[in-house]
C-alpha positions as CSV (number, residue, x, y, z in Angstrom):
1,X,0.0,0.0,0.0
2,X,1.0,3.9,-0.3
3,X,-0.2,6.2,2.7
4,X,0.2,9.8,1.6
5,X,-0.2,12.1,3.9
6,X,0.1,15.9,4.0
7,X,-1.9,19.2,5.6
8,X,-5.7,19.2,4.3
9,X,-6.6,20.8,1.2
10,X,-2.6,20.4,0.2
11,X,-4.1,18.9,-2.7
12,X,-3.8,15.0,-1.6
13,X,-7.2,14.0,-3.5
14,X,-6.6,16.3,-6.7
15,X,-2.9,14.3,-6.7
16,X,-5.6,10.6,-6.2
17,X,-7.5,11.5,-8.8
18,X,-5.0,12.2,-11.3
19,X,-3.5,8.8,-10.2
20,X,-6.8,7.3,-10.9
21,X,-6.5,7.6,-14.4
22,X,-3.7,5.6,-14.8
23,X,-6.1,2.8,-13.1
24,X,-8.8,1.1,-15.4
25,X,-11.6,0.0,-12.7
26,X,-10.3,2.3,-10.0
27,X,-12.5,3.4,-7.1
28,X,-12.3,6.5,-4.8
29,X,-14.0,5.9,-1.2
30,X,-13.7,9.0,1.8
31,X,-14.8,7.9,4.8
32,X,-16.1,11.7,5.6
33,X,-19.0,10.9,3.1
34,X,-22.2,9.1,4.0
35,X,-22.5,7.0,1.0
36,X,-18.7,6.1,0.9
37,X,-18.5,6.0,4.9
38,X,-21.5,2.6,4.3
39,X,-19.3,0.9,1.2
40,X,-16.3,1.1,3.2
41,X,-18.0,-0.5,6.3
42,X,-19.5,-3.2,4.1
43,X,-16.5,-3.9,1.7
44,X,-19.0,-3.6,-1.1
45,X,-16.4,-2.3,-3.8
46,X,-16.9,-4.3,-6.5
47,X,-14.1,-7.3,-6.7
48,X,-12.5,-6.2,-9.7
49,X,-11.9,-2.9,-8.6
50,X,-7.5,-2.6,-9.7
51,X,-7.3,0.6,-7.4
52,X,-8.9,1.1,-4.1
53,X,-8.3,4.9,-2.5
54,X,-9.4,5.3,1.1
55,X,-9.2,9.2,2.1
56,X,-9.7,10.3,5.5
57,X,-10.1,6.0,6.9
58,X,-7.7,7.3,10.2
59,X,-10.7,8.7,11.6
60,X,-12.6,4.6,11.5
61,X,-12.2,2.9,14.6
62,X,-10.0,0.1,14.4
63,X,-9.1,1.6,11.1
64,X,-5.5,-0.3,11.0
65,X,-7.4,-3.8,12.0
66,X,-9.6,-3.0,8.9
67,X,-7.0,-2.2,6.7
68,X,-4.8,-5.0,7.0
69,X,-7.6,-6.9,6.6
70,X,-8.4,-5.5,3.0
71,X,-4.3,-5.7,2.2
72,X,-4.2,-9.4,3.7
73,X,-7.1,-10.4,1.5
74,X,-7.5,-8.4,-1.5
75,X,-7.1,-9.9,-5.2
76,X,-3.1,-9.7,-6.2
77,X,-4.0,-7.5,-9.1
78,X,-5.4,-4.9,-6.8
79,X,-3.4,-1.7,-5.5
80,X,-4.7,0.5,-2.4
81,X,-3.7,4.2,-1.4
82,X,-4.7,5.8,1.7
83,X,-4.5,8.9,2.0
84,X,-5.0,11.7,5.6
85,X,-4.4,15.2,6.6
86,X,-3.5,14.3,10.0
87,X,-0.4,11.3,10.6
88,X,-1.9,8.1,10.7
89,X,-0.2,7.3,14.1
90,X,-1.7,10.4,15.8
91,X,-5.2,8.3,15.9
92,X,-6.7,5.0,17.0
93,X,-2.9,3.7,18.1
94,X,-4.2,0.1,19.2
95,X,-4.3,-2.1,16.6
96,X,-2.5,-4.8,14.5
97,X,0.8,-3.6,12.9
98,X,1.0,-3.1,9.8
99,X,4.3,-3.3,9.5
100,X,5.8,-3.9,5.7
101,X,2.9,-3.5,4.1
102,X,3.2,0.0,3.2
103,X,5.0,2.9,2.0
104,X,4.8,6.0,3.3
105,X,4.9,9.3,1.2
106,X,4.1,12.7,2.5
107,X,2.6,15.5,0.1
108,X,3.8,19.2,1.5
109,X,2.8,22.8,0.0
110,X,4.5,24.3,-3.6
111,X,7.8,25.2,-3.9
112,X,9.4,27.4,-5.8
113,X,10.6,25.0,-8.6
114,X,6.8,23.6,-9.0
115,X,5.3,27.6,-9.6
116,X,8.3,28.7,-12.6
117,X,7.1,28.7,-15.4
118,X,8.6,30.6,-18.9
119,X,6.5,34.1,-17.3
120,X,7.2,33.5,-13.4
121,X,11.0,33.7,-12.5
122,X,12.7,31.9,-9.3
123,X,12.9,35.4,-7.7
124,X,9.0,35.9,-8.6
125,X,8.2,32.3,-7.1
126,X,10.1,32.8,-3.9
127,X,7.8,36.4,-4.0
128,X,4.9,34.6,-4.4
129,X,5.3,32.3,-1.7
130,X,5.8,35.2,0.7
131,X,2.6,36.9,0.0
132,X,0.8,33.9,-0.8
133,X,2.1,30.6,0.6
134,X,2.5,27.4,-1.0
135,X,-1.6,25.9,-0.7
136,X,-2.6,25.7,-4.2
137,X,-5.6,27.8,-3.7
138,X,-4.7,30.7,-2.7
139,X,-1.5,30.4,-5.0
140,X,-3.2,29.8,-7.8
141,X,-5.2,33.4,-6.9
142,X,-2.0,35.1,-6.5
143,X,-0.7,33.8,-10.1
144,X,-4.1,34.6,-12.2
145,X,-5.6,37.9,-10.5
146,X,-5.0,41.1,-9.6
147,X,-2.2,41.4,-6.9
148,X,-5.3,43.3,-4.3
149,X,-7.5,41.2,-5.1
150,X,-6.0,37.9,-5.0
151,X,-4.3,38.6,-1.3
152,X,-8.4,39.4,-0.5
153,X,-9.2,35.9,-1.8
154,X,-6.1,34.3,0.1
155,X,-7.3,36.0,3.5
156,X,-10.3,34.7,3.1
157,X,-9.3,31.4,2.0
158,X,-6.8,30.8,4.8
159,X,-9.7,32.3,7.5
160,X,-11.8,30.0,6.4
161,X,-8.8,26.6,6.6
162,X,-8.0,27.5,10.0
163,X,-11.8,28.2,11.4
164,X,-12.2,24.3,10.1
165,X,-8.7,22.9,11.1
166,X,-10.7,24.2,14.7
167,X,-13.5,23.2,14.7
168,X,-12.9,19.5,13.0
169,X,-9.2,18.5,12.6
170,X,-8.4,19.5,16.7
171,X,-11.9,18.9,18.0
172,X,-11.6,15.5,16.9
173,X,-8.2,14.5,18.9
174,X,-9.2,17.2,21.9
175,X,-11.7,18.1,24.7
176,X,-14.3,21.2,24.4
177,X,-12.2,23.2,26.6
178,X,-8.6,22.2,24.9
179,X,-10.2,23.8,21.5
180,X,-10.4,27.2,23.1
181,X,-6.9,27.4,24.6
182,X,-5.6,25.6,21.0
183,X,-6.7,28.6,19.1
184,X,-5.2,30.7,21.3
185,X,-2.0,28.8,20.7
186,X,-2.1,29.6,17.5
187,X,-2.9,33.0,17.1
188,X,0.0,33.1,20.0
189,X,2.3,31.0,17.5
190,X,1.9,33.3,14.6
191,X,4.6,35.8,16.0
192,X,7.1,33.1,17.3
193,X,8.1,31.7,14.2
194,X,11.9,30.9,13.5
195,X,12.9,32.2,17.0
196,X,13.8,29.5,19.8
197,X,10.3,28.1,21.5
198,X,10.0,28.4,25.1
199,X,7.2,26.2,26.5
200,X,7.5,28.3,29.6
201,X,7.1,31.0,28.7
202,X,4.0,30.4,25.9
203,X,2.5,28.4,29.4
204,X,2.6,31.4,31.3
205,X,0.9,33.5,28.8
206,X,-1.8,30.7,28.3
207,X,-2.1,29.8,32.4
208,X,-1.3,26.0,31.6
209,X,1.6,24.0,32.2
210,X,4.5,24.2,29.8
211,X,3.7,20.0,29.3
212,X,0.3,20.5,28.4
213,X,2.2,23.2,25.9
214,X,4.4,20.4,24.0
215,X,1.1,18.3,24.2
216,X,-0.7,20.5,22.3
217,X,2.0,21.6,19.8
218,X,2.4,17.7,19.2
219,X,-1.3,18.2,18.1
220,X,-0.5,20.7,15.6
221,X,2.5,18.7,14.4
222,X,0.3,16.2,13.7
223,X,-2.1,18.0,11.9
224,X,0.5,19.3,9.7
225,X,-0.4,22.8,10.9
226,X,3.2,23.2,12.5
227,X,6.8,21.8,11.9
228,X,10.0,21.9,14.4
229,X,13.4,22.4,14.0
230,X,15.8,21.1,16.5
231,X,19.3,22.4,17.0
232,X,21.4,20.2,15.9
233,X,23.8,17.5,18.3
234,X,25.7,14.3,17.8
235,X,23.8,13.2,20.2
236,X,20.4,13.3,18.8
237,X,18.4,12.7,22.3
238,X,19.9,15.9,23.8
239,X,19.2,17.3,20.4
240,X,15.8,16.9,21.4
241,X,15.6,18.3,24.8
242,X,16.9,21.2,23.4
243,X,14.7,24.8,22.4
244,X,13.6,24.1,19.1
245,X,12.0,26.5,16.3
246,X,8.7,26.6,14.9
247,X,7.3,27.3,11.8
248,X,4.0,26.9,9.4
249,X,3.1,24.9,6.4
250,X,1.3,27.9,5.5
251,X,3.5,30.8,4.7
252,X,0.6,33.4,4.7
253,X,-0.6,32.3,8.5
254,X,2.7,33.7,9.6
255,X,2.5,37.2,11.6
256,X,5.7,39.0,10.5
257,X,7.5,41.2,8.2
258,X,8.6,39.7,4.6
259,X,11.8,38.4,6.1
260,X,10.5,36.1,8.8
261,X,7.6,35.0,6.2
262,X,10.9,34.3,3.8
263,X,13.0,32.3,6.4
264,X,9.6,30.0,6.9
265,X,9.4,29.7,2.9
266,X,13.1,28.3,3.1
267,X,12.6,26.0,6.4
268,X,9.4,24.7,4.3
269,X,11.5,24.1,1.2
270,X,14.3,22.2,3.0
271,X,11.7,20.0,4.8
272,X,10.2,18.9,1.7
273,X,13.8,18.4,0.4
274,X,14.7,16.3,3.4
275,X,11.4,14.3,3.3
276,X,11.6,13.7,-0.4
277,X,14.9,12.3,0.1
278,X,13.7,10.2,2.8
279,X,10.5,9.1,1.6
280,X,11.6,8.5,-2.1
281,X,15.5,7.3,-2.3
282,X,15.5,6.1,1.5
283,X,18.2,8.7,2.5
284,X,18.0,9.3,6.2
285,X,18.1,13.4,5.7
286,X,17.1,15.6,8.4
287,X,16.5,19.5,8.9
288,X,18.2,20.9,12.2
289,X,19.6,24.5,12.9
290,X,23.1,25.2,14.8
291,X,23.2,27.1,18.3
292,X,25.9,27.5,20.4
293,X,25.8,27.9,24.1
294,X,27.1,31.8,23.8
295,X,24.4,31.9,21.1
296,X,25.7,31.7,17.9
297,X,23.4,30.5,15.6
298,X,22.7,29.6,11.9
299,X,19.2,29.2,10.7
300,X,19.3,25.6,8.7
301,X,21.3,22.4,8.8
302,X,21.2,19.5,6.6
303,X,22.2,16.8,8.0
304,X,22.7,13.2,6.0
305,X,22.9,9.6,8.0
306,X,23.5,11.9,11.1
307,X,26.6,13.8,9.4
308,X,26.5,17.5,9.1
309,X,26.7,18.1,5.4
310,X,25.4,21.8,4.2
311,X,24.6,25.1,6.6
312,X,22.5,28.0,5.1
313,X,22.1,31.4,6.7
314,X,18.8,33.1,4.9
315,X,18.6,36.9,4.6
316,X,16.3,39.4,2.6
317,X,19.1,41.8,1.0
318,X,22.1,41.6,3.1
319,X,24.8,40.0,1.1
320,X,27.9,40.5,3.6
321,X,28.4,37.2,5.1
322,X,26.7,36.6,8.3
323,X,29.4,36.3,11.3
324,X,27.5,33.4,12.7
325,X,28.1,31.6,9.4
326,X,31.8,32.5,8.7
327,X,32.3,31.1,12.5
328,X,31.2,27.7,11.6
329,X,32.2,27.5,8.2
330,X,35.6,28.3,9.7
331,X,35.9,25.4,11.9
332,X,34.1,22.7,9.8
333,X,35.8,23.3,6.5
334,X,34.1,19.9,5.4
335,X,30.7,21.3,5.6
336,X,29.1,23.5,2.9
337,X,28.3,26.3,3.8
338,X,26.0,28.9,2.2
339,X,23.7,32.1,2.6
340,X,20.6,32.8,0.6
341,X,19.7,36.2,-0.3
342,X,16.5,36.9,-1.9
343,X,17.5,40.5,-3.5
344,X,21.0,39.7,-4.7
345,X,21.8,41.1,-8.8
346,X,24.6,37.9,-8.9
347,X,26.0,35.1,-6.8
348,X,29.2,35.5,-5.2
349,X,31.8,33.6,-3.4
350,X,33.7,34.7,-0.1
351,X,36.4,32.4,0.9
352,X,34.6,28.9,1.0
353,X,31.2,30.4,1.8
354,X,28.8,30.3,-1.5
355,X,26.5,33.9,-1.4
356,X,23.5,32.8,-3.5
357,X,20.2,34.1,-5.1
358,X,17.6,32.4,-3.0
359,X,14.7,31.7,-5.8
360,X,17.1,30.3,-7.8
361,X,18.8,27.9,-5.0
362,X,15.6,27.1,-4.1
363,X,14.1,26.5,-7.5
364,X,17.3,24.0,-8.4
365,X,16.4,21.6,-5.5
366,X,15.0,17.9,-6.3
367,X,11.5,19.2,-5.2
């Protein structure tokens, strides 16, 4: 089987559909719907059926039971794709394993090299994504209207995802009463992006304990509303217990200027990079950032099988070479080491540090 899973309305069932046709008796079921919710529970798919998609089957009780029981007995001709907007571990944990019967892909928000087109340069698809974000819906307004009028649609748009990510998405895994402080949380969340998270701290502007804080972060996470960052350490479980940074799947949610809204376009970009990677060619990749005790800091790390391989400092216009950078490219000289700069005329080289026009970096990755 193939679980895809990614944010809703990421465009997980547009991407099904399109697979459908490759499929001559396929058959598209989501649980959410009435009709389909009865042919699931009944197994009344006809037999020949060569494609089976389930959308939205995490929210079935004992939806892993029932799924390995449709793998475990279905005709050998017969392929099955599930897909979710929330990670399939996140609900109804009990339950048989299904352990190598599937292959899990995860579907994130456009990047840069997926808007270019012969009329939209890197540096205008790296634009784009700051006003817009990467959901194709509100993209797709940015690239076909009016710039006023399309950032009216993608207001209204993104109001609209988050009132439901509320009232459905969280009120399905939380309490009446968790709901409230969880929107809270997020509207708080908007202005803490890319800066060091302090559980504490958030808890003492929410009056709840800092664990009840990660707890409902996790929730986000899951829901693909949210993604961390960890510093970066050898030792991965102190990694961990480390302050990590935050940022969106959707670029528009974020409250800041252009640059903070740019650094979460890159931190989105390298995730999908480092999940592609994972996902597709079974490369254990991995998105950190560096931070020093005396708080030097770089804003992304790639790291590959647990080896520090690439650092990247992101900046708006400032092409002089960030101290924090030049400090660790000094004393890792096996590490690349580059800063992306979203209004540079050329790229540049200082010493072993590559200065870089962002779109374009951005728009040459695998994804």
């Amino acid at each position: 089987m193939v679980f895809l899973t990614g944010p809703r309305q990421v465009g997980k069932t547009y991407l099904s559909k399109q697979i459908m046709s490759s499929f001559k008796k396929p058959v598209y079921l989501n649980y959410d719907n009435i009709n389909d919710n009865r042919i699931i529970k009944k197994m009344l798919w006809p037999e020949d059926t060569d494609l089976i998609i389930f959308d939205e089957i995490h929210k079935m009780r004992g939806w892993k039971n029932f799924i390995k029981g449709v793998f475990d007995t279905r005709p050998e001709h017969q392929a099955i794709l599930v897909t979710g907007s929330a990670r399939f571990d996140t609900f109804r944990k009990t339950g048989d394993s299904l352990s190598g019967r599937y292959l899990s892909l995860r579907l994130n928000p456009l990047s840069p090299k997926e808007i270019i087109s012969e009329t939209i340069s890197p540096y205008s698809a790296a634009e784009s994504l700051i006003k817009f974000g990467g959901f194709p819906e509100p993209m797709i307004s940015g690239l076909n209207f009016p710039e006023d009028d399309a950032l009216i649609e993608a207001s209204r748009w993104r109001n609209q995802y988050f009132t439901d990510l509320v009232r459905e998405d969280i009120f399905d895994i939380s309490r009446i009463e968790e709901v409230k402080t969880m929107r809270l949380l997020l509207d708080l969340l908007r202005g803490r992006v890319g800066a060091p998270l302090s559980f504490n701290n958030i808890a003492g502007d929410l009056q709840i304990s800092p664990n009840t804080v990660k707890k409902y972060i996790g929730v986000l996470e899951s829901l693909y509303t949210v993604f961390l960052i960890h510093p970066f350490n050898k030792n991965i479980s102190r990694s961990l217990l480390q302050t990590p940074k935050m940022y969106f799947y959707d670029t528009g949610y974020v409250d800041g200027d252009a640059g903070i809204k740019l650094e979460n376009v890159v931190a989105l970009s390298l995730l999908k990079l480092t999940q592609y990677l994972f996902d597709v060619k079974g490369v254990r990749s991995e998105l950190f950032y560096i931070r020093t005790k005396d708080k030097k800091e770089v804003d992304f790390a790639i790291a590959i099988d647990g080896t520090l391989k690439t650092i990247i400092e992101v900046k708006m216009s400032e092409a002089e070479v960030s101290p924090n950078l030049k400090y660790f490219a000094d004393r890792f000289p096996a590490i690349e080491a580059i800063q992306l700069v979203h209004n540079l005329r050329q790229n540049e080289q200082a010493g072993r540090i590559k200065i870089l026009r962002l779109g374009e970096w951005l728009a040459e990755l695998e994804v």
